[in-house]
C-alpha positions as CSV (number, residue, x, y, z in Angstrom):
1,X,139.3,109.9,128.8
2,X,138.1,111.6,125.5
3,X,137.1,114.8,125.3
4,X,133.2,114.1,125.7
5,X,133.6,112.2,128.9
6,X,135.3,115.4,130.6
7,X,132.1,117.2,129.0
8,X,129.1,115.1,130.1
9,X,127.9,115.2,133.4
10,X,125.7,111.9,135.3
11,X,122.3,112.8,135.8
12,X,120.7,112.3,139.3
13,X,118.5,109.6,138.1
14,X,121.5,108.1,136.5
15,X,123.0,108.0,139.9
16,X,120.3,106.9,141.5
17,X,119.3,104.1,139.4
18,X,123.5,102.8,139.9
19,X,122.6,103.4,143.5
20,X,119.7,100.9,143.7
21,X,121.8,98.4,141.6
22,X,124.9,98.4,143.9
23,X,122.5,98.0,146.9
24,X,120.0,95.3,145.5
25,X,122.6,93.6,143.3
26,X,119.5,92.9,141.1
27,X,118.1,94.8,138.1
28,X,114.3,93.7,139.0
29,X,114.8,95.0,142.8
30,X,116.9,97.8,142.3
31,X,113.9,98.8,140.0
32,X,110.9,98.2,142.0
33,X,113.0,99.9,144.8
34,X,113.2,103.3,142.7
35,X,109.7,102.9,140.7
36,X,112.0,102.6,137.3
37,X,110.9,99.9,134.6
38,X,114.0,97.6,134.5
39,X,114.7,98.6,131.6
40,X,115.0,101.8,131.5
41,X,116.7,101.4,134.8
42,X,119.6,99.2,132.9
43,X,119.7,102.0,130.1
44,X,120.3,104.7,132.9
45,X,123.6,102.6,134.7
46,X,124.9,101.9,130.9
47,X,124.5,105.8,130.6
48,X,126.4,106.5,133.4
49,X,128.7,104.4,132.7
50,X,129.7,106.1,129.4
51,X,129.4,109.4,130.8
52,X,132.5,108.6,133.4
53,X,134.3,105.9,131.2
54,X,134.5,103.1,133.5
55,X,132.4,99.8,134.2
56,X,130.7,100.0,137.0
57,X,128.8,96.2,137.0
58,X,129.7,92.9,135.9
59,X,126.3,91.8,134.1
60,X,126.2,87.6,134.5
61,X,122.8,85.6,133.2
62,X,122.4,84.8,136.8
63,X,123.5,88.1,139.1
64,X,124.8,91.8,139.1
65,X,128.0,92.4,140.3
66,X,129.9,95.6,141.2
67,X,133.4,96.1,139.5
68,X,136.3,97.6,141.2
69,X,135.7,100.6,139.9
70,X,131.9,100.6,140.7
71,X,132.6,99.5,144.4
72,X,134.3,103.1,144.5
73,X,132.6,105.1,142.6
74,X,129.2,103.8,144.6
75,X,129.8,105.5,147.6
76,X,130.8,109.0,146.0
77,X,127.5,108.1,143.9
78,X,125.4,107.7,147.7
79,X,127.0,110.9,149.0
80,X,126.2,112.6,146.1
81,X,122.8,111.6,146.5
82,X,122.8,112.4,149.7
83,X,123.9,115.7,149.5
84,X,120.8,116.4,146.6
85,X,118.7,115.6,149.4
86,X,120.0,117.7,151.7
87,X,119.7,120.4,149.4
88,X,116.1,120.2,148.6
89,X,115.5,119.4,152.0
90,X,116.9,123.0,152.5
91,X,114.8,124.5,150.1
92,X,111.9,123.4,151.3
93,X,112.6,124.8,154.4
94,X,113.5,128.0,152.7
95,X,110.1,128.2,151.2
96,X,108.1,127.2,154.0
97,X,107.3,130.4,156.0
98,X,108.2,130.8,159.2
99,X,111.1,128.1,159.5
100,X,115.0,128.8,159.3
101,X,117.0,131.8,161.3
102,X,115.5,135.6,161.8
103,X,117.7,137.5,162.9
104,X,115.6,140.8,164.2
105,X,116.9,143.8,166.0
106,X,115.5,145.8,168.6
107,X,115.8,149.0,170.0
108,X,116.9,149.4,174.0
109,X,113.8,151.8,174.7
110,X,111.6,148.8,173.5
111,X,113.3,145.9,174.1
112,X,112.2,145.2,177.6
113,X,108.6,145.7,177.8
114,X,107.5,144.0,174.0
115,X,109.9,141.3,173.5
116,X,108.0,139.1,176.2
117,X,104.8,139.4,174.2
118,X,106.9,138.8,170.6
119,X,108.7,136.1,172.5
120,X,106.0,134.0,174.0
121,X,103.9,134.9,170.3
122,X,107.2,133.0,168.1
123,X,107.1,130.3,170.8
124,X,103.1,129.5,170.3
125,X,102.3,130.1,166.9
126,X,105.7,129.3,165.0
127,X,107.7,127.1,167.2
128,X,110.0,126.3,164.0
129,X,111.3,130.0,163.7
130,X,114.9,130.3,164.9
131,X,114.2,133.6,166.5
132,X,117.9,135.6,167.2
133,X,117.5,139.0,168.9
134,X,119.8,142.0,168.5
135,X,119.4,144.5,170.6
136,X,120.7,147.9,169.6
137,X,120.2,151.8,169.2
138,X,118.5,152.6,165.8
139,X,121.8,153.7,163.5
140,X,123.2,150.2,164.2
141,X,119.9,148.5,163.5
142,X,119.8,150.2,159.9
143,X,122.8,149.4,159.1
144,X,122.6,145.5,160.2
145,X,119.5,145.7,157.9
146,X,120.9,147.2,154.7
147,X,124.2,145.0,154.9
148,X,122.3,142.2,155.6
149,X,123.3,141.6,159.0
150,X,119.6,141.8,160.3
151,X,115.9,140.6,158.7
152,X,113.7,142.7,160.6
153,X,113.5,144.9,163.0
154,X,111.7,146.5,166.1
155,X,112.0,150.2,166.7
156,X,110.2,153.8,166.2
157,X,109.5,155.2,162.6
158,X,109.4,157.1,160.4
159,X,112.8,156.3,159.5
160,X,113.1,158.0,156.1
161,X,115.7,155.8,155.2
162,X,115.4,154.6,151.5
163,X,115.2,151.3,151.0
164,X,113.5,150.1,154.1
165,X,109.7,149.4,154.5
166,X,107.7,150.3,157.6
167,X,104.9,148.1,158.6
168,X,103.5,150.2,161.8
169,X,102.3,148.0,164.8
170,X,100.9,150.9,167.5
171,X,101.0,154.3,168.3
172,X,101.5,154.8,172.1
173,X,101.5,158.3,174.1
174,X,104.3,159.3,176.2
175,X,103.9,159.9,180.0
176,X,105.9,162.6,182.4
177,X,107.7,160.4,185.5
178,X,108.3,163.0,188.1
179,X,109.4,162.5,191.6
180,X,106.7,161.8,194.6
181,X,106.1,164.6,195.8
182,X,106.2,167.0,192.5
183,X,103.4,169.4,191.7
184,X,102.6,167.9,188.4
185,X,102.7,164.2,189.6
186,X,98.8,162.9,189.0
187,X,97.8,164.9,186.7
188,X,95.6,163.8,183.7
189,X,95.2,166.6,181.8
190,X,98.9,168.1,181.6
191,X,99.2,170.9,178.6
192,X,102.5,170.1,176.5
193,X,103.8,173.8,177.5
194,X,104.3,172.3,181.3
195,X,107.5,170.9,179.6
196,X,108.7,173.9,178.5
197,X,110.9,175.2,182.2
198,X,111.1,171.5,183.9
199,X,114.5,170.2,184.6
200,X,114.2,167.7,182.0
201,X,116.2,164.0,181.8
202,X,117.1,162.2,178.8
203,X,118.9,159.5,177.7
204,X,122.4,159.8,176.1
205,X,123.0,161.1,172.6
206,X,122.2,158.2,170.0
207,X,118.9,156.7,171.6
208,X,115.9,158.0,169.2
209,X,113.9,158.4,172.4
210,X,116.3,161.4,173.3
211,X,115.5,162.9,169.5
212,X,112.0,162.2,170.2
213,X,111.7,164.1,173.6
214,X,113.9,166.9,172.7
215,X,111.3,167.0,169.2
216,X,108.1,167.1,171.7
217,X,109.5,169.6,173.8
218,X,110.8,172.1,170.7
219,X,106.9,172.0,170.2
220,X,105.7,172.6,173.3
221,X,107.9,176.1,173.2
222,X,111.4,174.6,174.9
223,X,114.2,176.8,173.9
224,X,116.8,174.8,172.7
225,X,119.1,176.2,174.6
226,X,117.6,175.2,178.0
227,X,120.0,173.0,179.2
228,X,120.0,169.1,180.0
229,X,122.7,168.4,182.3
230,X,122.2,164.5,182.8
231,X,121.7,162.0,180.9
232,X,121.2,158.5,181.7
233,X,122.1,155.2,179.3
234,X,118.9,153.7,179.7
235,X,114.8,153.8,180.9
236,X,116.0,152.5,184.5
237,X,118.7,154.4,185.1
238,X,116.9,157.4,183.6
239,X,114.0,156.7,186.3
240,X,116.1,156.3,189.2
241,X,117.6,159.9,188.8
242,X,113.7,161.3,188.2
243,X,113.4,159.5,191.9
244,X,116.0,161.0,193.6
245,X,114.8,164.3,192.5
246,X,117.4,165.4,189.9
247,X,114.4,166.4,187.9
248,X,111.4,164.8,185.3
249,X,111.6,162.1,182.0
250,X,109.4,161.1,179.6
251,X,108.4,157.4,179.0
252,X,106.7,155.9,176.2
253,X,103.8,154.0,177.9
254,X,104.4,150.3,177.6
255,X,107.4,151.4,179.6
256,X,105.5,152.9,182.5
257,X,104.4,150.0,184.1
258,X,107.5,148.4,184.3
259,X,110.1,151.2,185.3
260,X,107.7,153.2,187.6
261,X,106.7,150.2,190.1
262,X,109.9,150.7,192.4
263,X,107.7,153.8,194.1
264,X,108.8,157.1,195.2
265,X,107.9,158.5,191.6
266,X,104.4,159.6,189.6
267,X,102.7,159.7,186.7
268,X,101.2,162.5,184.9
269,X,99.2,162.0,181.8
270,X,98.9,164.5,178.8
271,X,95.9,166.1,177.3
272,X,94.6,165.3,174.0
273,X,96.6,165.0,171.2
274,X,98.7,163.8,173.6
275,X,102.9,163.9,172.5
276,X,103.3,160.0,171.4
277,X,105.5,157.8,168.9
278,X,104.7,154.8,166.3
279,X,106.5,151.5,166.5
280,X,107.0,149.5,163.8
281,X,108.8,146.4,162.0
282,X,111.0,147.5,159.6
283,X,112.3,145.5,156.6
284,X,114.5,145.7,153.2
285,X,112.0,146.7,150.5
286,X,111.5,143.9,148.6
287,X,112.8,141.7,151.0
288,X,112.1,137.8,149.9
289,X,110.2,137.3,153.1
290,X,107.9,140.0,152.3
291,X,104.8,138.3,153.0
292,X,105.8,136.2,155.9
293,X,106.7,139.8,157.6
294,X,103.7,140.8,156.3
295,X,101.9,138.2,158.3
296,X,103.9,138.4,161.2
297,X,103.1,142.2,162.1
298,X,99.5,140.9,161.5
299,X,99.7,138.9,164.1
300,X,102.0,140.8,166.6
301,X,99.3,143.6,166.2
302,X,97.1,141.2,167.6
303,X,99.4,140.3,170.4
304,X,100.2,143.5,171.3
305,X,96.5,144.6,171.6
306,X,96.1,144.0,175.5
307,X,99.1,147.0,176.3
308,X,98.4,150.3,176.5
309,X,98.7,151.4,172.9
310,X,96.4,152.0,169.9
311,X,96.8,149.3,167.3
312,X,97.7,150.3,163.6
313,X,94.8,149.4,161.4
């Protein structure tokens, strides 16, 4: 083989016009088959044909025939072809929105009481999204997002972590659990300074809830040496010990609902500004799939507007 037949590559519609020959065994077929005039469709197989140095038909006045060679060298010509499609049949997938794999992460404090409403929201308005859930506490999240690991993710900002874009869904207040029969149980109006003696519950080291409590109680005058002798490795757990009396928790308030039906526990509400955290998706900056994000936290905002929460604008 000379030196310019290792050089030169076949062309796809070289390929495909040899294709349509070795199936039709006729240059007028083979071209209406493919939309080529016949001639240009005999100029394309006798291009191919020098560009790999072999003869691939036997040309008669009255029919086409493969050679040995072509009989080959026509099915590693159909795979080939094949596999074209299947490529731009994956890039058109790749650029329709919503289609393809998402991986998105959650965090545990969330997790339970918004993925039914992001759930049921993929499964009725983008039924082609192949939705994969991780959930996790917030330093893992990050670092699934920035290794790429993780697409998107569900979890209280501000992060402050270069890199990363926020797109806030809600605000929502937090709510003091106490046990049944506690003095501050029922109350609507509850100043932030009530939290500054209580016997206060958190979650282990590593949850942001436990940063987020520990914050609201630094400003409601909470030494920070007051101690917290148990913690709990999640909302239900953390809710059962308020029950039993080991003392008081904070909850965000999508949680409430959910973790305080089992009785024996109430509910007291703060006073304006009440203590509260933002929830947002969080994405790479930049991200290819910046707009389809973009659109989905549009419409989760939407989704999400029937909880108790006020909706980002």
């Amino acid at each position: 083989m000379s030196q310019a037949h290792r050089v030169k590559q076949p062309s796809i519609a070289q390929l495909r016009a040899f294709t349509a020959v070795a199936e039709h065994l006729h240059f007028r077929d083979a071209a209406a088959a493919i939309g080529m005039s016949q001639p240009a469709l005999s100029g394309a197989v006798s291009a191919l044909e020098d560009v790999l140095g072999v003869q691939l038909l036997e040309r008669t006045t009255r029919k086409v025939l493969l050679s040995p060679a072509g009989e080959r060298l026509a099915v590693r010509a159909r795979t080939v072809l094949d596999a074209v499609g299947a490529l731009m049949e994956e890039a058109e997938a790749v650029r329709a929105p919503f289609t393809g794999v998402l991986r998105f992460g959650v965090i545990p404090t969330v997790a339970p009481y918004l993925l039914p409403t992001v759930l049921r929201l993929v499964h009725d308005t983008y039924p082609d999204l192949d939705l994969q859930v991780h959930e996790e506490q917030t330093a893992s999240l990050l670092d699934g997002l920035t290794t790429g690991r993780l697409d998107l993710l569900l979890l209280a900002v501000p992060l402050g972590v270069p890199g990363v874009t926020e797109l806030p869904l809600f605000d929502e207040d937090f709510v003091l659990v106490t046990p049944g029969d506690h003095w501050l149980g029922g109350r609507a109006d509850l100043p932030r300074e009530a939290l500054r003696e209580l016997p206060l519950l958190l979650l282990d080291e590593g949850h942001c809830l436990r940063d987020q409590a520990l914050d609201i109680c630094r400003e409601a005058g909470r030494e920070d040496g007051t101690p917290v002798t148990t913690t709990a490795a999640g909302l239900p757990t953390l809710v059962q010990l308020v029950a039993g009396g080991l003392g008081v928790t904070l909850l965000p308030r999508t949680a409430v609902e959910v973790e305080t039906g089992r009785g024996g526990l109430q509910t007291g509400y703060f006073a304006e500004p009440a203590p509260a955290r933002r929830i947002a998706l969080a994405m790479r900056t930049g991200a290819a799939r910046l707009s389809e994000f973009e659109e989905f936290a549009t419409a989760l905002r939407g989704a999400l507007r029937p909880l108790p929460v006020r909706i980002a604008e």
